[in-house]
TIDRENMAR-994784 format. One record per atom (N, C-alpha, C, O): x, y, z. Coordinates in steps of 0.2 Angstrom, whole numbers, plus 5000, padded with zeros to 4 digits. Example, Ala and Ser with C-alpha at 12.3 -4.5 7.8 and 13.67 -1.06 7.14 Angstrom:
% TIDRENMAR-994784
506649725039;506249785039;506649845039;507149835042;506449895035;506849955036;506450005039;506750065040;
This chain:
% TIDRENMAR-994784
494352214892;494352194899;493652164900;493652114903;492952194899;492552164899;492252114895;491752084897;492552114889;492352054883;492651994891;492351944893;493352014893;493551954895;493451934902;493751874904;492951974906;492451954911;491851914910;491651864914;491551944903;491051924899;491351864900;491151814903;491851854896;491951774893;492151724900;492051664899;492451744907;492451704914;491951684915;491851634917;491151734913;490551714920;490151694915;489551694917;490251664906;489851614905;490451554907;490351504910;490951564904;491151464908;491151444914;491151384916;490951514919;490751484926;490151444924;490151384923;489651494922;488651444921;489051404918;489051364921;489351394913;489351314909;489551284913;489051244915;489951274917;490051224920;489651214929;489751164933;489351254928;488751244933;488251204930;487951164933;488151214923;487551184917;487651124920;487351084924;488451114915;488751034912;488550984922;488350924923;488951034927;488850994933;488050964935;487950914938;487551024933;486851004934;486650944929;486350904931;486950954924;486750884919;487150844921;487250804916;487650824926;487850764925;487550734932;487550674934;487250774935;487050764944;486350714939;486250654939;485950754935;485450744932;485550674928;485050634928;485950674924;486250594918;486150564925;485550534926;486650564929;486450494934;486050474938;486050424940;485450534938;484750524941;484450474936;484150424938;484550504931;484350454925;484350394924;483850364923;485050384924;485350294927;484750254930;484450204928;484650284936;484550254942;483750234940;483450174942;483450274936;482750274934;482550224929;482050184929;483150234926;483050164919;483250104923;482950054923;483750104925;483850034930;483650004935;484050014939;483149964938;482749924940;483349884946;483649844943;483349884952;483649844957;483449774957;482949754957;483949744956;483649664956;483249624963;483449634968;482849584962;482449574966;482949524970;482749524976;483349494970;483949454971;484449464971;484849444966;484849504978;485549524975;485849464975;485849404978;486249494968;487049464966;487549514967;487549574968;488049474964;488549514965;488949514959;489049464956;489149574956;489549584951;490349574951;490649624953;490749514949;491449514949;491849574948;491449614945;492449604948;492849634947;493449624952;493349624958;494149624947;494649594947;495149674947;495049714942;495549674954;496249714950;497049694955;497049664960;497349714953;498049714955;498149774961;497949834960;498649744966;498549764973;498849844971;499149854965;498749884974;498849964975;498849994970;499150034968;498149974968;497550014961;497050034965;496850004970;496850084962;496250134964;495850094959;495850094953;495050064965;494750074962;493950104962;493750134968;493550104957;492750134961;492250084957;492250044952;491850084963;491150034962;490650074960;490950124963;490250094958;489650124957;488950084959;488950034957;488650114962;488150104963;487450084959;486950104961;487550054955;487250044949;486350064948;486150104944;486050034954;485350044955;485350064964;485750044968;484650114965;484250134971;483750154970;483750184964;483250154973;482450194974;482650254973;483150274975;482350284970;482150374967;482350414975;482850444977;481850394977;481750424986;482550414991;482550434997;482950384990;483550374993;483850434989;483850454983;484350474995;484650544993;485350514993;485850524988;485450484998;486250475001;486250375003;485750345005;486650365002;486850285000;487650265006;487950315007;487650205008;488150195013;488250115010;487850065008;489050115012;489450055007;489450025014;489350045019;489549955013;489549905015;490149855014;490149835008;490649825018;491049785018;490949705021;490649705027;491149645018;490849585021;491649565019;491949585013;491949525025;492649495018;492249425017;492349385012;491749395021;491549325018;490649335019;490249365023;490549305014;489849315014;489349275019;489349215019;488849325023;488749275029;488849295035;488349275039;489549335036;489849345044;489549385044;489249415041;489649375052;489349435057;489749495059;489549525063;490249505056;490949565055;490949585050;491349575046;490449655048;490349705044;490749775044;490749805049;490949785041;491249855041;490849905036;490849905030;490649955042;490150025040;490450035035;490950005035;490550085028;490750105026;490550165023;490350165018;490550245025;490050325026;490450375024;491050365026;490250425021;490950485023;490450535026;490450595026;489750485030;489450545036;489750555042;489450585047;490350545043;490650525049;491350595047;491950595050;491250625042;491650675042;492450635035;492950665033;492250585033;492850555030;493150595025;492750585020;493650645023;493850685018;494550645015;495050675017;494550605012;494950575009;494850564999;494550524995;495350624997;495250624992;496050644986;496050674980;496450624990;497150644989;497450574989;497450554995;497750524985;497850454985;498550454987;498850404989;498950504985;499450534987;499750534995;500250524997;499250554999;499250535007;499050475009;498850465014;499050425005;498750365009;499250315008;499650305003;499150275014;499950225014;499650165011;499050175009;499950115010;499750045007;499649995014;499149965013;499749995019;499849955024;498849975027;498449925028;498850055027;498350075033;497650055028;497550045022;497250045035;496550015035;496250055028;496450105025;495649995026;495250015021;494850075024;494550105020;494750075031;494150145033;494650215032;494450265030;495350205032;495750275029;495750285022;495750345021;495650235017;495750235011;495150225007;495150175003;494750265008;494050265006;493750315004;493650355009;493450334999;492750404998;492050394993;491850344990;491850434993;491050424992;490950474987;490750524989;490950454980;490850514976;490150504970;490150464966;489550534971;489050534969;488650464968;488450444963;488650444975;488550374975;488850304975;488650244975;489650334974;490150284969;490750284976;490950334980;490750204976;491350204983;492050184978;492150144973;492450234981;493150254978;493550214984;493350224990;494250164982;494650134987;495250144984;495450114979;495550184986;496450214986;496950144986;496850114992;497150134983;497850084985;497450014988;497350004994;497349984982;496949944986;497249874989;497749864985;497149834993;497649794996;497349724996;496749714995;497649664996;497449604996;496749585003;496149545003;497049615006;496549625013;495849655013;495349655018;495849695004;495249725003;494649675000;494149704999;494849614998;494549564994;493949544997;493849525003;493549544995;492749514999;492049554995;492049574989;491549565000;491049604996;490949664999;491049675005;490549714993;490349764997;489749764993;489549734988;489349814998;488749824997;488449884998;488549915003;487949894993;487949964992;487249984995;486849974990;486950005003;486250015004;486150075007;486450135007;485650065011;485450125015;485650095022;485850045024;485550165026;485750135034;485250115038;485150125044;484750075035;484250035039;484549985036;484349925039;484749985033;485149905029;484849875024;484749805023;484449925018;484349885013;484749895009;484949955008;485049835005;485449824998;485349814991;485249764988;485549874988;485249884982;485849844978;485749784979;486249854976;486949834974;487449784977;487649804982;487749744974;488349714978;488949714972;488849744966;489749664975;490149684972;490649614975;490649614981;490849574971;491249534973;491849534970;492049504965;492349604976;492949604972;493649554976;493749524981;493949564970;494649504972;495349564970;495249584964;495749574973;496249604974;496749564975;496849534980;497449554967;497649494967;498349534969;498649584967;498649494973;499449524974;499949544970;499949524965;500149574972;500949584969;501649574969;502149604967;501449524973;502149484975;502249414973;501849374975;502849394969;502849334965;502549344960;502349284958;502349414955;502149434948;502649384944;503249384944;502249334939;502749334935;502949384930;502849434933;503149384926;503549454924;503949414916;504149354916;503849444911;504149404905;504249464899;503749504896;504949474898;505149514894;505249494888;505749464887;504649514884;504549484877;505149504871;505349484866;505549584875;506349584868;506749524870;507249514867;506649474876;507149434876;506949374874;507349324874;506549374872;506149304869;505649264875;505349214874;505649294880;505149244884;504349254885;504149314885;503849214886;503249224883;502849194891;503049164895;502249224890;501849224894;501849164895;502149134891;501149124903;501249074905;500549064901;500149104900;500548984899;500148944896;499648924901;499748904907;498948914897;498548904902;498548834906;499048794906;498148824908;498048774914;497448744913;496948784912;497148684912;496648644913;496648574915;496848514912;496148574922;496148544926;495348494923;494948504918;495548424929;494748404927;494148444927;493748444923;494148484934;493448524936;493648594933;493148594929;494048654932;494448684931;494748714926;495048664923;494948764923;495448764920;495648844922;495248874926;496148864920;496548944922;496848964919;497248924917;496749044916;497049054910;497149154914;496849174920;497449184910;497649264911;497249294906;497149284900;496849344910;496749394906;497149444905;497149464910;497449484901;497849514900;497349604897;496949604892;497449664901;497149724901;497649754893;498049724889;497449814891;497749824885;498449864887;498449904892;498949874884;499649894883;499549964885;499049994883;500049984890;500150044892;500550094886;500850074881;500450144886;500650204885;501650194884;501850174889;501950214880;502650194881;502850254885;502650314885;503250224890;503350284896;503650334895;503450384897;504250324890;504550394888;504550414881;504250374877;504650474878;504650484873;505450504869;505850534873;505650504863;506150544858;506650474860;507050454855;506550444866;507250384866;506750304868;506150304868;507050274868;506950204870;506550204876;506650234881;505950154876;505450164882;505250114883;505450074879;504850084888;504550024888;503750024889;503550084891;503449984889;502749954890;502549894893;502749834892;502149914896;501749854901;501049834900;500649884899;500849774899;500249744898;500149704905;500549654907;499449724909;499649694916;498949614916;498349614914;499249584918;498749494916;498349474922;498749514926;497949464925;497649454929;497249394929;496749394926;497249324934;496949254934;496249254935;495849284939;496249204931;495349184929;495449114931;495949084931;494749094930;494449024930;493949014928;493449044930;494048954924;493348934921;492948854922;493148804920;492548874925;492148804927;491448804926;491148854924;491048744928;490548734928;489948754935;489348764936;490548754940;490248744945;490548804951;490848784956;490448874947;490448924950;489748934953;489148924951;489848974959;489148984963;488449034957;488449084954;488249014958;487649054954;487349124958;487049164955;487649134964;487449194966;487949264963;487749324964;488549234959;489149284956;488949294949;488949254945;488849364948;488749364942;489549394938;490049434939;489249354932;490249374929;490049394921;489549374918;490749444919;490249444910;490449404906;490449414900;490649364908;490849294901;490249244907;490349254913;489949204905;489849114908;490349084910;490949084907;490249054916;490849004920;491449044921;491949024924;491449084920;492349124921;492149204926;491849254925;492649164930;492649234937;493449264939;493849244934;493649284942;494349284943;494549234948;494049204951;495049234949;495349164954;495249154962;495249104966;495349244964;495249244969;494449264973;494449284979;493949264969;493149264970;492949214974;493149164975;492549244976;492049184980;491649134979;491449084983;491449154971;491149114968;491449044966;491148994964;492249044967;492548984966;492148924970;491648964972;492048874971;491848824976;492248814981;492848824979;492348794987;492748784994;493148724991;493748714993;492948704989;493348614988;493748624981;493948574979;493848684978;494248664972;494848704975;494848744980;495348684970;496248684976;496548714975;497148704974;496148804977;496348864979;496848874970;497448854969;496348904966;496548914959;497148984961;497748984957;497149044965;497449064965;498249054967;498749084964;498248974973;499048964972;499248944966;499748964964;498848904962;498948884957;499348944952;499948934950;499148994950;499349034947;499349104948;498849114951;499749144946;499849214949;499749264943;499749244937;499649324946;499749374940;500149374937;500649354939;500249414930;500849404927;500849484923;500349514921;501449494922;501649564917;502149574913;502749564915;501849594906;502349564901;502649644898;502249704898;503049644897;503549724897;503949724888;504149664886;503949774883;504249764879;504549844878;504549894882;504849834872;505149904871;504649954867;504149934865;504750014867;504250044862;504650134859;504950164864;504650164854;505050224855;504350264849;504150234844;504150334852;503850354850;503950454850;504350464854;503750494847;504150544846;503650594854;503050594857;504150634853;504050694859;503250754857;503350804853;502950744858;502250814861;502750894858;503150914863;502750924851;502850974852;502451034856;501851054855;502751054860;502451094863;502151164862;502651194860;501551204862;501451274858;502051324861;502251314866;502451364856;502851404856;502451464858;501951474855;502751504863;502451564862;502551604859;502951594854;502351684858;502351724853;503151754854;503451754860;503451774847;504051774850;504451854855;505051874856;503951884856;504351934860;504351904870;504751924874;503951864870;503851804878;504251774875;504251734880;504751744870;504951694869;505651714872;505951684876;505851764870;506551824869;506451814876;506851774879;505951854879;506151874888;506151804892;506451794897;505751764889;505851714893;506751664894;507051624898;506751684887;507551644886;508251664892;508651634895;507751744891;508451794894;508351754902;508851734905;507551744904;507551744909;507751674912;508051654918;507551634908;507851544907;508651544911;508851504915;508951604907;509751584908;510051624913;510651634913;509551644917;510051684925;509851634929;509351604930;510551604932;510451534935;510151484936;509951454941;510151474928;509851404927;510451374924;510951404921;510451304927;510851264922;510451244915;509851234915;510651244910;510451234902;510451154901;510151134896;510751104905;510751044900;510251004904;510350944903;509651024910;509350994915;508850994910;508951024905;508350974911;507651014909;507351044913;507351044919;506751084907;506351124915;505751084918;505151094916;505951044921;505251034927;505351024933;505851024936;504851014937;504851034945;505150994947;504950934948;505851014950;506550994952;506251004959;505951054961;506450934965;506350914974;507050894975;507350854972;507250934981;507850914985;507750874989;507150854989;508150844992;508150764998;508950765000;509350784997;508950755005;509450755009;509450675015;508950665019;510050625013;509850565017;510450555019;510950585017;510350505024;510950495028;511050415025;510650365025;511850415022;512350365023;511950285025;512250265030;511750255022;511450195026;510750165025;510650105023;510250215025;509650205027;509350205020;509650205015;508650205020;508250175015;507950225012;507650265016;507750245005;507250285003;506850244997;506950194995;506350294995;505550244992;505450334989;505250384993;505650324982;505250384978;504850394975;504750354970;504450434975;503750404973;503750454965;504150504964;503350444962;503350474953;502650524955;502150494956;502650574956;501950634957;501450624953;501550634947;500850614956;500150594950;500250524949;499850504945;500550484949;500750434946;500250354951;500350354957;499950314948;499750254949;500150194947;500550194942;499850134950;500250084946;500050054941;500350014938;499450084938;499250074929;499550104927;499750084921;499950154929;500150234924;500750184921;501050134922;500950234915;501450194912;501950264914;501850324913;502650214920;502950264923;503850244924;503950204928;504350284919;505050244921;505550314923;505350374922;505950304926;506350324932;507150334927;507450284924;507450394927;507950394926;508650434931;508450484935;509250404931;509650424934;510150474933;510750444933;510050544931;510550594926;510350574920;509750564918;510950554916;510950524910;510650454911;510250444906;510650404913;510650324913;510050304913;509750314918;509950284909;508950244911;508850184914;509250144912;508450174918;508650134921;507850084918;507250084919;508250034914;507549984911;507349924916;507649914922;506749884914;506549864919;506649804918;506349764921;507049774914;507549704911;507949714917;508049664920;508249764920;508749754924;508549784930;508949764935;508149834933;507949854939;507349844942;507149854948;507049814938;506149784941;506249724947;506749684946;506049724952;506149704959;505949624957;505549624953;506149584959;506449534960;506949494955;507249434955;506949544949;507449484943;508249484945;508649464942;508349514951;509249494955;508849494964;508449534966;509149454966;508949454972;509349474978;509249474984;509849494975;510349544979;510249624977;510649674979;509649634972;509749714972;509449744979;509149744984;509849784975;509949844980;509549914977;509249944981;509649924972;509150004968;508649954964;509049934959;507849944964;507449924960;506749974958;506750034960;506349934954;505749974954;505249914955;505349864952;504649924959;504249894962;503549904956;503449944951;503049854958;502449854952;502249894952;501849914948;502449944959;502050004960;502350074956;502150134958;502650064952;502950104953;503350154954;503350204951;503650124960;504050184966;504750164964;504850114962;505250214964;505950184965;506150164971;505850204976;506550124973;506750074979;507750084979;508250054976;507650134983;508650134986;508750104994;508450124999;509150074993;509150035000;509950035001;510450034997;509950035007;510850075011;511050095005;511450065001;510850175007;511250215003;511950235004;512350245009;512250224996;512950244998;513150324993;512750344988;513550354994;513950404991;513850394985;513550444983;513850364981;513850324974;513050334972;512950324966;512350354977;512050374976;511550434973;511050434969;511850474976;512150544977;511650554969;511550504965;511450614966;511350634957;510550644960;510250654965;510250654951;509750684951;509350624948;509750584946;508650614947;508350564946;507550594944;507150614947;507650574938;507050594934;506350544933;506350484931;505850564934;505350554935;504850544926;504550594924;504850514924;504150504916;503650474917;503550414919;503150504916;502350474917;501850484912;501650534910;501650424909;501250414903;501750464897;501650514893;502250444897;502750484890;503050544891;503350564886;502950564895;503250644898;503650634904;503550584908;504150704904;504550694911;504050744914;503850794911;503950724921;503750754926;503950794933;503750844937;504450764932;504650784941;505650764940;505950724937;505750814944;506650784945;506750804952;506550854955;507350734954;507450734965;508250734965;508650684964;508550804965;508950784966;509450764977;509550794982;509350704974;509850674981;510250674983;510550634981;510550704986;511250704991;511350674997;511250695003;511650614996;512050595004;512450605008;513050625006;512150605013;512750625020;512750595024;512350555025;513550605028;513650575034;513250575038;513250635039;512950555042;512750575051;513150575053;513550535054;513150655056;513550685063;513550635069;513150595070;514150645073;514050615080;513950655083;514250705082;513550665088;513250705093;513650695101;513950635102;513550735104;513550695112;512950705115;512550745114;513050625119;512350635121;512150675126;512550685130;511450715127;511550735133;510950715139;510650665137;510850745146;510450715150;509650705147;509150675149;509750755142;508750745137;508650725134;508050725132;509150675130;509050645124;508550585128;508450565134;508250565121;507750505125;508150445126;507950415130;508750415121;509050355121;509450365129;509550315132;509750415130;509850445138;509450415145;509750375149;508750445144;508350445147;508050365150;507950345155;508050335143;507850265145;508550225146;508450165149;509050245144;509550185147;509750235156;510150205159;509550275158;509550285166;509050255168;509050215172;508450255165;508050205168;507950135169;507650115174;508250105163;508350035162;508950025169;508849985174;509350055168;509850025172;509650055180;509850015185;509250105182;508850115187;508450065192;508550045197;507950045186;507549995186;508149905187;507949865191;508649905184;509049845184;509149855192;508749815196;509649915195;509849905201;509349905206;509549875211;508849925206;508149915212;508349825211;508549785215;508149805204;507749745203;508049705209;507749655212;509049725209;509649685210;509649685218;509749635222;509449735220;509449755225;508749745231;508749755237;508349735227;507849705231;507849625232;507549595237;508349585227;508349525229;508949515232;509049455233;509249545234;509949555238;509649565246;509949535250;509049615248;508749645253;508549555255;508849515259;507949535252;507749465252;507949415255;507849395261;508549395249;508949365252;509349355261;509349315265;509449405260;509649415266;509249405272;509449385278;508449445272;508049425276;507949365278;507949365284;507849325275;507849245273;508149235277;507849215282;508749235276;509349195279;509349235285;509449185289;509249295289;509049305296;508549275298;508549245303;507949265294;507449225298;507749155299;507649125304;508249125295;508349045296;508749065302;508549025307;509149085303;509549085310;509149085315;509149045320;508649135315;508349165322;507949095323;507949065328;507549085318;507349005320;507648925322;507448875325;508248955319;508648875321;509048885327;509248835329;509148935329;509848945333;509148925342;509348895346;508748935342;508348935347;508248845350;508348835356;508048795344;508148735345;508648695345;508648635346;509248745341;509748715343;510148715349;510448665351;510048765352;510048785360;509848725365;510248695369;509048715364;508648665368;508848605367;508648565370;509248595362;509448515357;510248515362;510248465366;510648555362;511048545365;511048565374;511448535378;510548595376;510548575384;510148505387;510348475393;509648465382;509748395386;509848375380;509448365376;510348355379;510748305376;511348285383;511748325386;511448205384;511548165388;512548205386;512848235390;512648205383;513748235382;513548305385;514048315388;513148335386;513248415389;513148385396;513648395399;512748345400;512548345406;513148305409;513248325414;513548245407;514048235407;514548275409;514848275414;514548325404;515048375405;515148415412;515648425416;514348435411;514248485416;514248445424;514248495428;514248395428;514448345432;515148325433;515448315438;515248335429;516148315431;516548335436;516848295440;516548425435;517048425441;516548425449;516848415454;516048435449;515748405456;515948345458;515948325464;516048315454;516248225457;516848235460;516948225466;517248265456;517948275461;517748305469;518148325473;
């Protein structure tokens, strides 16, 4: 017992050491690295709902703490602060939505600004200074969408797009290196995700890029008058097959093996596997978005239904445009008006391993009656409240109105009719007799 305390409170100090030398390595960084007298900006390119981190490359010794800076156009007078002195604890990428603002999707980790799910919306510069507003660092990133990927399934014979070259111009993909094949022991696939460049003469000299003339499509450095290279062409990802064998896993010793079996088989089913099984319960109609646990959209990640795998020749979001069960670039599985038929358990693989299983079940929606608390209650007595006032005050009106035009007219027509020459007539006649 004590060898094995002994052995706890040195891997604590080690790893208090290792954290002191790495706080230290990056002190180091900063010492060797020299701030440019000129900021520039460094390019970097990725695909919408990736995580990514800038680092802070260079700062003065005497700066302790560093604050990110946002421009979408270089110039404007529309800055967004960027601090996690303001209390920001975002460090779970897991709770953060794709939609909400880059001030939600944001952290600060030993000088390095970290963006969760990053969005087209995030495209622009940042800048890495102090808060009297000097600029050590910048970043000109371009975050290219995910909608209209092309997409080219090389078991079927189709091949990536050919490059592009214009008079001033030319465009071509960069392509990142091959994913990990997603499953293992059976048929898997792999993803190589491509990403658009351009290459010219007369990119801005203030972007610094690591090749000459070539920046990504959506940068700044492009020039304003050349014809928007990113409509020109889009990202593209190319998918193949791959089958590679399963991670024997350490067997334990066998008298834990014996108890563990015994214990495996009190209500367990035997033909699932063991991992961490989530129940769901949906109603008949409506929509669900399953997400793979731990999982990004690099991650190399495929989706099976009980027995049936679901490949991405035939489930990847737009190759049927009447689907109905897809998998998006993000990785998420996508069920939409659910039916009975959808009902089963659905397995989860990330970078070659099963990780997660959901098993679903659909239901009807109950009919309720309504009662006086319900809210859809509540506002239709007041819409209809609000109706009959509305009905009922121009009915009051009206009618006012129309008293007032009486009371006014009936007066002069009175006086119209006492000297009018036919009443006076009238009124003489029988005295003549």
């Amino acid at each position: 017992m004590g060898t094995r305390l002994l052995g706890a409170t040195f891997l604590l100090c080690l790893v208090d050491v290792l954290h002191a030398f790495a706080i230290e390595e990056k002190g180091d960084v900063f010492k060797r690295m020299a701030c440019p007298a000129f900021l520039m900006f460094d390019n970097a390119a990725y695909l919408a709902d990736m995580t990514f981190e800038l680092p802070c490359n260079c700062k003065p010794e005497e700066v302790s703490s560093v604050i990110w800076y946002f421009q979408k156009n270089m110039g404007s007078h529309k800055t967004t602060v960027l601090t996690d002195f303001a209390g920001t604890m975002v460090v779970d990428s897991g709770h953060i939505h794709p939609g909400s603002s880059v001030l939600k999707r944001f952290s600060i980790r030993m000088f390095s600004l970290i963006v969760f799910r990053a969005q087209v919306t995030d495209s622009g510069h940042y800048l890495c200074g102090t808060k009297k507003g000097d600029y050590f660092y910048g970043y000109d990133v371009d975050v290219q969408p995910t909608k209209h990927v092309t997409v080219a399934f090389l078991d079927r014979g189709q091949h990536v797009q050919d490059d592009y070259t214009g008079q001033i111009f030319s465009l071509f993909t960069t392509f990142w290196d091959w994913t990990r094949c997603d499953r293992c022991g059976v048929r898997g696939e792999q993803r190589r995700i491509g990403l658009c460049y351009v290459r010219s003469a007369q990119l801005h000299p203030r972007y610094r890029t690591a090749v000459p003339n070539v920046t990504s499509c959506g940068s700044s450095a492009v020039p304003a008058h050349f014809q928007h290279p990113d409509h020109l062409r889009k990202p593209e990802v190319a998918i193949r097959s791959c089958l590679i064998p399963c991670l024997k896993k350490e067997v334990p010793e066998e008298g834990v093996q014996v108890i563990s079996n015994v214990i495996s088989k009190l209500g367990e089913k035997p033909w699932l596997p063991r991992i961490p099984m989530q129940f769901h319960q949906q109603s008949i109609g409506s929509d669900l978005i399953i997400m793979c646990p731990g999982a990004r959209p690099e991650h190399a990640v495929a989706w099976d239904k009980d027995s049936v795998r679901l490949y991405r020749p035939r489930y990847l979001i737009s190759v049927n445009k009447s689907m109905r069960v897809f998998i998006d670039h993000g990785n998420h599985l996508h069920i939409q008006r659910l039916r009975v038929s959808d009902r089963g358990t659905y397995f989860c693989w990330r970078e070659g391993e099963m990780v997660a299983g959901f098993r679903l079940s659909v239901i009807r929606q109950r009919r309720h009656r309504r009662t006086l608390t319900d809210p859809e209650t509540i506002f239709a007595i007041k819409a209809i409240g609000m109706s009959y006032t509305f009905i009922s005050i121009i009915f009051i009106v009206a009618h006012l109105c129309r008293c007032c035009w009486w009371v006014f007219r009936c007066p002069a027509r009175a006086q119209h009719l006492h000297h009018s020459p036919h009443t006076s007539l009238l009124h003489l006649g029988p005295s003549s007799q």
